[in-house]
N, C-alpha and C positions, 0 to 999 in steps of 0.2 A: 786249188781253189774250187769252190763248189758253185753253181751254176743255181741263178733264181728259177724256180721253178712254182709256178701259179697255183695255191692250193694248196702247197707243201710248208710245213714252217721251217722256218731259218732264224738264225740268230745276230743281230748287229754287233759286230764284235770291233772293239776300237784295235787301231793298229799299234798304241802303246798298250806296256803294261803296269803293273803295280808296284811297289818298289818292290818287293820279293818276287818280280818275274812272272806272276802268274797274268791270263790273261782276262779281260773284263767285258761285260756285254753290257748292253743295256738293258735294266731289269725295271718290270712294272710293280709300282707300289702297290701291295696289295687291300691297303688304307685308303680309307676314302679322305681325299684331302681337308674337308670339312666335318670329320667326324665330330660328333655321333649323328649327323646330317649324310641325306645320300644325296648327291650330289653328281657324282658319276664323274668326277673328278681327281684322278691318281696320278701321282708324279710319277715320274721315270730319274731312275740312275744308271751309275756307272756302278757296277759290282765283279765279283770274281765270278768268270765264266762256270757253270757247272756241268759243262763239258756234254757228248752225248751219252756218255756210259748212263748217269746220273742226270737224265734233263730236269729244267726246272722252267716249267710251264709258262712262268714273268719273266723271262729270257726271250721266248717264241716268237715270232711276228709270222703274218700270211700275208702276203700281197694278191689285193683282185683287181686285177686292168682294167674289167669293167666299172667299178668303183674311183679305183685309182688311189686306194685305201690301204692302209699297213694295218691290217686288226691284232691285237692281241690275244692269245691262245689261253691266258691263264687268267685274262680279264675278259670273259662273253661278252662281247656288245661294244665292247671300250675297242677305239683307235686312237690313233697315234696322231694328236694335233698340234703344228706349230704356232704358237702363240706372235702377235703381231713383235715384239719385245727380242722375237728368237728362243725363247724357253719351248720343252717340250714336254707334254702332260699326254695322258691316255684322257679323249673324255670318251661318253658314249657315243656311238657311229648316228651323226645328223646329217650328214653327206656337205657339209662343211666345205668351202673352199680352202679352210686352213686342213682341212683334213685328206687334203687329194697331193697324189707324191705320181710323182711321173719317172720309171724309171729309165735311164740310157742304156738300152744294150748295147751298146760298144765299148762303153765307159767303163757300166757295170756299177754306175749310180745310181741315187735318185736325187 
């Protein structure tokens, strides 16, 4: 298991997989949810991990502790927000309380 490290991207990768076995990350839409509108608004899914051989940038996330923020690497500007509902969307980084993730190092959650 690989260690968060502040700065660096990592991948959320769920602990089940797909029915053909492969495994899945959460991957950012790279659509704007209201197109043809910018809105700064992208969904997040479950998709087929594409591993480090082959990265794929909507996969990425960075954690900054000062922040307290998951930004994504393949969406500039766009974090990772929980929605009151429990949905999770990328919008753009407003420093947001739904956008602040606190992680456990013991745990090794957030």
């Amino acid at each position: 298991m690989e260690t968060l490290s502040e700065g660096f991207p990592f991948y959320m990768i769920s602990a089940k997989t797909d029915s053909d076995g492969n495994r899945m990350a959460i991957t950012a839409d790279p659509a704007d949810q209201y197109a043809p509108r910018t809105t700064g608004v992208h969904n997040v899914y479950l998709s087929k991990w594409a591993g480090k051989e082959h990265p794929n940038l909507k996969q990425q996330w960075v954690y900054n502790s000062e922040e307290a923020s998951l930004k994504s690497v393949g969406l500039p500007g766009g974090a990772l927000f929980e929605g009151f509902n429990k949905n999770m969307i990328v919008y753009n980084w407003k420093g947001l309380a739904n956008q602040r993730f606190h992680y456990n190092i013991a745990t090794r959650r957030f």
